[in-house]
KOLNU-389776 format. One record per residue (C-alpha): x negated, y, z negated. Coordinates in steps of 0.2 Angstrom, whole numbers, always signed. Each point is the difference from the previous one (the first is absolute). Layout:
N
r x->X	y->Y	z->Z .
...
This chain:
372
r x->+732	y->+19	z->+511 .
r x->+5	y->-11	z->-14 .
r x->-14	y->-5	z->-15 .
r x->+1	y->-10	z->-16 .
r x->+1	y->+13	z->-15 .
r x->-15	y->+3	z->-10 .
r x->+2	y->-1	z->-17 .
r x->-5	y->+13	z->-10 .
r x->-2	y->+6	z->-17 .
r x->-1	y->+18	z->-8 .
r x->-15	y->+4	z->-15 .
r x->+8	y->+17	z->-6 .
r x->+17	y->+3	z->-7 .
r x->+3	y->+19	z->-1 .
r x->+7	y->+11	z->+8 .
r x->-4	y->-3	z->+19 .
r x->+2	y->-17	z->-4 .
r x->+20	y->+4	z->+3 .
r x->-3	y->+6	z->+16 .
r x->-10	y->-15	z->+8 .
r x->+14	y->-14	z->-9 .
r x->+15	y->+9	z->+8 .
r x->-6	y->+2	z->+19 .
r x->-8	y->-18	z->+0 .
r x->+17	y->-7	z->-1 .
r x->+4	y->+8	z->+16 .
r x->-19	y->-7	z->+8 .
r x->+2	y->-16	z->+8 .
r x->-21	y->-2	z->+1 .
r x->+0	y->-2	z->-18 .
r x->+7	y->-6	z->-16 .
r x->-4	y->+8	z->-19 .
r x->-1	y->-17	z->-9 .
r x->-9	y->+5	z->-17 .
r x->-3	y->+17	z->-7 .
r x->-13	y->+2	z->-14 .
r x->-8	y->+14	z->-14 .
r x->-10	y->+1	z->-13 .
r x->+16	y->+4	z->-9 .
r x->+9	y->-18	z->+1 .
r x->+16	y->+10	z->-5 .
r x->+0	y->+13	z->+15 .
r x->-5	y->-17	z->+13 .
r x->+19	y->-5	z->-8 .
r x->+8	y->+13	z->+0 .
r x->-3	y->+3	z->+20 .
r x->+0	y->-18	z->+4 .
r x->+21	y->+0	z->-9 .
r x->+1	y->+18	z->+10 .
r x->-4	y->-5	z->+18 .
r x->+3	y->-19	z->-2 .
r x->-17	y->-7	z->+0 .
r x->-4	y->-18	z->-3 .
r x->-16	y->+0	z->-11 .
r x->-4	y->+15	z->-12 .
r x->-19	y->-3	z->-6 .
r x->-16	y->+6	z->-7 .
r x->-13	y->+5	z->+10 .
r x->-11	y->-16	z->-1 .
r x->+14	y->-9	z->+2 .
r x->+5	y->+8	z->+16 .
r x->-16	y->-1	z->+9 .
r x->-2	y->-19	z->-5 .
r x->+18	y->-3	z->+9 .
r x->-3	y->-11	z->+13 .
r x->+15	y->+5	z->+11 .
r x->-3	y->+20	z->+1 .
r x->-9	y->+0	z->+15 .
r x->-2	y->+21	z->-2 .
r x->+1	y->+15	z->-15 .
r x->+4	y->+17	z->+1 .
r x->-9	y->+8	z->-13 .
r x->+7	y->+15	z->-7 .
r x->-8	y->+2	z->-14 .
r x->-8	y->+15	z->-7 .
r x->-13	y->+10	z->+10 .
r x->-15	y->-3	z->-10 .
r x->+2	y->-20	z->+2 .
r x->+4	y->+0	z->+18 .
r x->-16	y->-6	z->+4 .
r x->-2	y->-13	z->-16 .
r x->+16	y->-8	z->+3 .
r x->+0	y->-1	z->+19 .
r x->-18	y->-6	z->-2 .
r x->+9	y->-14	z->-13 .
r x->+13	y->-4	z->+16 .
r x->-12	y->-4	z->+12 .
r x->-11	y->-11	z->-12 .
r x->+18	y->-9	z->-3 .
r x->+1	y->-6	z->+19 .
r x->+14	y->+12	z->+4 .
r x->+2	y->+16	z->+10 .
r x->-2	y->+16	z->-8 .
r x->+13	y->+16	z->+5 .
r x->-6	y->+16	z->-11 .
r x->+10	y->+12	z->-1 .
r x->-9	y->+18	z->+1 .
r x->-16	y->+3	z->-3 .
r x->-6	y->-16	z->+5 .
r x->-10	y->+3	z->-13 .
r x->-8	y->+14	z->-13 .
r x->-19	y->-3	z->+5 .
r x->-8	y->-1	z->+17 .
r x->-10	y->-16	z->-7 .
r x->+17	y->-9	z->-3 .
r x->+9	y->+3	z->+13 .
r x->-14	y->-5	z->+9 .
r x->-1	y->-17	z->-9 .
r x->+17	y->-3	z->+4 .
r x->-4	y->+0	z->+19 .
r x->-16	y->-9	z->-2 .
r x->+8	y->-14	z->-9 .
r x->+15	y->-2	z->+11 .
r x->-11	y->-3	z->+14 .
r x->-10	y->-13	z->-10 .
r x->+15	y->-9	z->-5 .
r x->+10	y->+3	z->+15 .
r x->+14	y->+9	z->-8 .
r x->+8	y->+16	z->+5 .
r x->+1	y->+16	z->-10 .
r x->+14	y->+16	z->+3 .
r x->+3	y->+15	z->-7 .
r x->+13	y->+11	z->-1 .
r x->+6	y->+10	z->+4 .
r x->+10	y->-5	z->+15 .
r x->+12	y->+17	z->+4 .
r x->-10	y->+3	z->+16 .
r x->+13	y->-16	z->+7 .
r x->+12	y->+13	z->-3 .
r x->+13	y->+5	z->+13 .
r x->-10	y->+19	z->+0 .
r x->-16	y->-5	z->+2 .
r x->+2	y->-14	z->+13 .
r x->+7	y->+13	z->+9 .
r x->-12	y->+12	z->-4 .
r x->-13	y->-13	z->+6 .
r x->+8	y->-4	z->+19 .
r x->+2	y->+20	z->-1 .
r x->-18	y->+1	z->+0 .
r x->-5	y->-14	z->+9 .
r x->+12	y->+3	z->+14 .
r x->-12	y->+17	z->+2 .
r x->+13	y->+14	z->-6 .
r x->-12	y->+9	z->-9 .
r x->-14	y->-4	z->+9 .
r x->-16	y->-6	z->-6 .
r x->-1	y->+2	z->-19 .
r x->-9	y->+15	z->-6 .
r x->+2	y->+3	z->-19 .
r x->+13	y->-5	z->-14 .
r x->+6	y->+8	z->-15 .
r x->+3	y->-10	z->-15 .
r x->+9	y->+9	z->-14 .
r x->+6	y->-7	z->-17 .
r x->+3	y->+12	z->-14 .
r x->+11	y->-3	z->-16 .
r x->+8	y->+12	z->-11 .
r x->-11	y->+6	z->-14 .
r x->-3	y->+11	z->-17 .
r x->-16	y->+0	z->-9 .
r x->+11	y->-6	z->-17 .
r x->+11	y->-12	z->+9 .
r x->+11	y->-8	z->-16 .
r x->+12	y->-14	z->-2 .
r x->+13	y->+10	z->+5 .
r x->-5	y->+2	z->+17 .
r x->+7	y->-9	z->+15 .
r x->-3	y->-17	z->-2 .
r x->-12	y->-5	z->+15 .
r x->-13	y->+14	z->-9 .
r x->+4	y->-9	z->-15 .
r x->-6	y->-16	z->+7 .
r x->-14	y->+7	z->+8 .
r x->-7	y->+5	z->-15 .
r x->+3	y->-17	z->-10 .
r x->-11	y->-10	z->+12 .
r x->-8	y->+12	z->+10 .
r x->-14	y->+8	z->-8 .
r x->-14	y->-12	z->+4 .
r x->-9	y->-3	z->+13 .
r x->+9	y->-11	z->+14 .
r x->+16	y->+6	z->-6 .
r x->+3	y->+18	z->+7 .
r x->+6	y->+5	z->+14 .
r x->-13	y->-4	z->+13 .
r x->+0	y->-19	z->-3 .
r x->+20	y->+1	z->-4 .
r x->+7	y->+8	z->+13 .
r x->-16	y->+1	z->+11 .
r x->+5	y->-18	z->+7 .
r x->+15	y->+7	z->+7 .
r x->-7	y->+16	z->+8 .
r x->-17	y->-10	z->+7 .
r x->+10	y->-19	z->+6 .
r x->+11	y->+11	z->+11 .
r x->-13	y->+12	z->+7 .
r x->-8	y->-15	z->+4 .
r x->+11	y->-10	z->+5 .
r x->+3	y->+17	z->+14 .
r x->-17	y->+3	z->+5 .
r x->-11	y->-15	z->-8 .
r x->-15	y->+1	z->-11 .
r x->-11	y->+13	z->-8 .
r x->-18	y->+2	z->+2 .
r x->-9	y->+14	z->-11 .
r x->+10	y->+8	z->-14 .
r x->-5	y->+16	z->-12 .
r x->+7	y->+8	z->-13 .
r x->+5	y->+8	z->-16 .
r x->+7	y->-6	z->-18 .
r x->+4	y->+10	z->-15 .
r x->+11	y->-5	z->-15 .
r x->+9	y->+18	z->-1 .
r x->+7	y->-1	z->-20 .
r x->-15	y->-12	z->-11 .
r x->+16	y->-4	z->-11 .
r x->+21	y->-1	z->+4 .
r x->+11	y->-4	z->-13 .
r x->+11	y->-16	z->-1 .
r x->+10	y->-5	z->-15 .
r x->-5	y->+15	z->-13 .
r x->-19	y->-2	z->+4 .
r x->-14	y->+7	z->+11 .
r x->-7	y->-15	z->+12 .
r x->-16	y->+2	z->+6 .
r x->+0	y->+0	z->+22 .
r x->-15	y->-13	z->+3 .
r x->+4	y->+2	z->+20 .
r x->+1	y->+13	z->+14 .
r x->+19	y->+4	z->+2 .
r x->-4	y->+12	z->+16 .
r x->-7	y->-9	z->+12 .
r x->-4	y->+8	z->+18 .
r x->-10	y->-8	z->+15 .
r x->-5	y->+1	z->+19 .
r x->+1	y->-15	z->+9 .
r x->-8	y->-6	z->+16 .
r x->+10	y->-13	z->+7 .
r x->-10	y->-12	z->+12 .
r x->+10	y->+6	z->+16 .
r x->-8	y->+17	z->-5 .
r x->+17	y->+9	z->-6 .
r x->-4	y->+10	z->-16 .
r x->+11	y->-1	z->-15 .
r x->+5	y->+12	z->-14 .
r x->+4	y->-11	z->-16 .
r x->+6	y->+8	z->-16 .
r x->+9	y->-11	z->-17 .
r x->+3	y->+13	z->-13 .
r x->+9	y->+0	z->-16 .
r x->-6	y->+17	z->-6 .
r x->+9	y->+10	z->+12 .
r x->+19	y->+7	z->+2 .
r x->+11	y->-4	z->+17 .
r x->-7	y->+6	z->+14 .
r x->+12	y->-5	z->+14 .
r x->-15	y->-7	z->+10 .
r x->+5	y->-16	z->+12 .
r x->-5	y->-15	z->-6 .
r x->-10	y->-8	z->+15 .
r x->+0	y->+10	z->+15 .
r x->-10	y->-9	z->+16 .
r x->-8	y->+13	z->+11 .
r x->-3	y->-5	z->+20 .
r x->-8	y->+8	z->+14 .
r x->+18	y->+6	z->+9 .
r x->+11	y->-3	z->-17 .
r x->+2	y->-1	z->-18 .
r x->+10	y->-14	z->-11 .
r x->+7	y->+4	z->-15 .
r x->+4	y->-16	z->-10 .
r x->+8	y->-3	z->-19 .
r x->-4	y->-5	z->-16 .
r x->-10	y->-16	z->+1 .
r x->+8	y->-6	z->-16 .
r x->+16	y->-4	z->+11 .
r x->+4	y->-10	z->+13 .
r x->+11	y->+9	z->+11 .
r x->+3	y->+18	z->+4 .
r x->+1	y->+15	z->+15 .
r x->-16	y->+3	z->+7 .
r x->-2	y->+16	z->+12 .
r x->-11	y->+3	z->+14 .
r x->-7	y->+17	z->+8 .
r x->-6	y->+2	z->+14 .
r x->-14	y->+11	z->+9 .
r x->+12	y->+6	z->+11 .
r x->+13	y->+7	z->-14 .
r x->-1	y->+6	z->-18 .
r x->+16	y->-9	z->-5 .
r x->-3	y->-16	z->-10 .
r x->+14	y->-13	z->+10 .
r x->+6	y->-14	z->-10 .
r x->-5	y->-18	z->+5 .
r x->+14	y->-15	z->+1 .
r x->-5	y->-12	z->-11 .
r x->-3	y->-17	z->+10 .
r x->-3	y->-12	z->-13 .
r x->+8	y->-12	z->-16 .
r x->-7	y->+2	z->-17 .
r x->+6	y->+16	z->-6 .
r x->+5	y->-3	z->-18 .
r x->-9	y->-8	z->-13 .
r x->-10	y->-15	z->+9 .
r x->-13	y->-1	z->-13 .
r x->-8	y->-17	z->+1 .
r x->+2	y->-2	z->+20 .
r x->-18	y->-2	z->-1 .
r x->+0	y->-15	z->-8 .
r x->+15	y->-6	z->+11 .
r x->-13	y->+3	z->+16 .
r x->-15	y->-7	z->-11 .
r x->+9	y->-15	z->+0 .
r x->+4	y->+0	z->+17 .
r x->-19	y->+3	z->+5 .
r x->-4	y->-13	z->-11 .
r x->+11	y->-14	z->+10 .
r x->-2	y->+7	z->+17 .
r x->-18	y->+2	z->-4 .
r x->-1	y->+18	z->+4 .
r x->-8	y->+15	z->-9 .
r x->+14	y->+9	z->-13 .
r x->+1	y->+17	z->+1 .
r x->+0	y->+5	z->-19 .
r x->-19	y->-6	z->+3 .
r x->-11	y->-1	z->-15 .
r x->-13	y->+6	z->+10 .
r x->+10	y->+17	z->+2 .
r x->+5	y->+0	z->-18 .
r x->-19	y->+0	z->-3 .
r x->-4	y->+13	z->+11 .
r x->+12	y->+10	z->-9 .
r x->-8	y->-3	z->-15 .
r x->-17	y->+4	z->+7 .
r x->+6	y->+16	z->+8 .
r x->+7	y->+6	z->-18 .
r x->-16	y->-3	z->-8 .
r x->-11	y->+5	z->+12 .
r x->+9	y->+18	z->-1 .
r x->-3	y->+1	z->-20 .
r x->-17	y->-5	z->+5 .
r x->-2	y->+13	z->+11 .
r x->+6	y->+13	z->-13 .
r x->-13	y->-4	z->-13 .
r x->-14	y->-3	z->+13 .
r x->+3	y->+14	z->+11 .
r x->-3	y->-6	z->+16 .
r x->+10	y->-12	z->+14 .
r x->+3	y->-17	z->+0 .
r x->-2	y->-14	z->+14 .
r x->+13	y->-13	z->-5 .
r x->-6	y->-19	z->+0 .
r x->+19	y->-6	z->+2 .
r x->+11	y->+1	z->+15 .
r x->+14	y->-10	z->+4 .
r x->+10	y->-3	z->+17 .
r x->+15	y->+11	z->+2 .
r x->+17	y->-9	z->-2 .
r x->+7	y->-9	z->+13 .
r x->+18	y->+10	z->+4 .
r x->+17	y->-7	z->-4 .
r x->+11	y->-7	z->+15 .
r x->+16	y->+11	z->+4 .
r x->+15	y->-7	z->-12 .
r x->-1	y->-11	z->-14 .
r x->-12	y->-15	z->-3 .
r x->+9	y->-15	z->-6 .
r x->-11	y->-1	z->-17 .
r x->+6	y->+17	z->-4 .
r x->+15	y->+10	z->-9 .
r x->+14	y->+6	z->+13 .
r x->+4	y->+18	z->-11 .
């Protein structure tokens, strides 16, 4: 099905900002037609870089009357100001992950999308990967079984005086990473929770345990004081009535624990790293201990990022519900929280949100999307 492009802008020049300006040139549901920053000299610098027409400011951008939609990449702790700024501006709003920092904002984003008859997504969008579409028709085609539990496992290399000369991803984490909203749980959480959900749909009751394992790390010759958890576990009850374990961890050294395993009532599916779009995903059976490699039967299996915005689009014409809902990004959010919550209150937590499960990808390639 052919539709007319949207045309949409970018708030957010750093480092992802490469990612989403090189893969929308190979999207034919939208076109990047202004790129803006706080930093007008960043805005130029990408626009010269991936040959965008308009490098702006931010007010300037959301006063453009032709950008019909903006991914807004900026920084964790404004998702929710400057998506809320979007949507006040007439235009769709695609966050990337967390929808936002606070439970209040993010639930202001929806709220005011549905007054002004906009649409909000989130990233991430990895669960259209090749892997996890599989993994989904795995499941759905009943090669598991009904749904029973999930284990859901990020850890990152750590040492309790991490210094600059460390690998550079530990560096990173602690430059923007010791507040709350920027650790792992609301980082790389979105990853881990969008494509649990995306397998076996929405949670329903949540408890847990935070702790901040090291009160200061060291960055740049100076103790930095931790002002959020950085080992984060959960139990989940998923609405279906599967049980998950959820652990996002920084404090901890490699434990060669799966990343998602999905376990069923005659099988068990062990997926990938939700971070990635494609990957080998194995399945055991009940009837044998051997865990038998699956044929991947789906596109999208390198770096797709920003085919949620491509099928946002596409939702938008066709009048459909995207995938990369806001409404799922909320959920998200509210299941993070809710876990911190349940760590300082000491007790279980009903959540208030749910969201519907994502609609699967056909077999093969939409025509909106990249062909990799």
């Amino acid at each position: 099905m052919s539709i007319t492009p949207a045309k949409v802008g970018i708030i957010g020049c750093g480092t992802i900002s490469a990612a989403y300006l090189k893969n929308s040139k190979q999207f034919t549901a939208f076109d990047v037609v202004a790129v803006a920053d706080t930093r007008l000299e960043a805005a130029k610098a990408r626009a010269d870089e991936f040959d965008v027409p308009k490098a702006l400011g931010v007010e300037e951008i959301l006063a453009d009357p032709e950008v019909e939609l903006i991914i807004n990449l900026t920084p964790h702790r404004v998702h929710g100001k400057v998506g809320l700024a979007v949507l006040e501006a007439g235009k769709h709003v695609y966050n990337e992950k967390p929808l936002a920092v606070m439970r209040d904002d993010a639930r202001a984003l929806i709220d005011t999308a549905a007054r002004k008859g906009l649409r909000v997504g989130g990233a991430p969008d990895t669960f259209f990967g090749g892997a996890w579409q599989t993994a989904r028709k795995v499941i759905d085609d009943g090669l598991i079984g009904d749904p029973v539990g999930a284990f859901i496992n990020l850890h990152a290399r750590a040492t309790p005086r991490p210094r600059p000369q460390d690998d550079g991803y530990l560096s990173f984490y602690l430059t923007d990473f010791l507040e709350y909203g920027g650790g792992w749980a609301f980082d790389r959480g979105p990853y881990y929770l969008n494509a649990t959900i995306n397998l076996i749909g929405p949670i329903r009751r949540v408890t847990g345990s935070a702790r901040a394992t090291w009160k200061e790390r060291e960055h740049g010759g100076q103790l930095r004081q931790v002002n959020a958890p950085s080992h984060v576990a959960g139990l989940l009850d998923f609405a279906d009535g599967a049980v998950a374990q959820f652990l996002m961890t920084a404090d901890v050294y490699g434990t060669g624990l799966p990343h998602i395993e999905i376990y069923g009532s005659t099988g068990s599916l062990r997926c990938i790293d939700p971070n990635n779009f494609g990957g080998q995903l194995y399945l055991r059976k009940a009837d044998s201990p051997e865990l038998v490699p699956v044929e991947n039967q789906f596109g999208y299996n390198g770096n797709s990022r920003g085919v949620g915005v491509a099928d946002m689009v596409t939702a938008i014409r066709c009048g459909r519900p995207h995938r990369a809902s806001g409404e799922m990004a909320y959920h998200v959010v509210d299941t993070i929280t809710a876990i911190h919550e349940a760590s300082a209150e000491n007790r279980h937590i009903t959540l208030q949100s749910t969201c519907q499960r994502p609609a699967p990808l056909p077999l093969g390639l939409a025509d909106w999307t990249i062909d990799d």
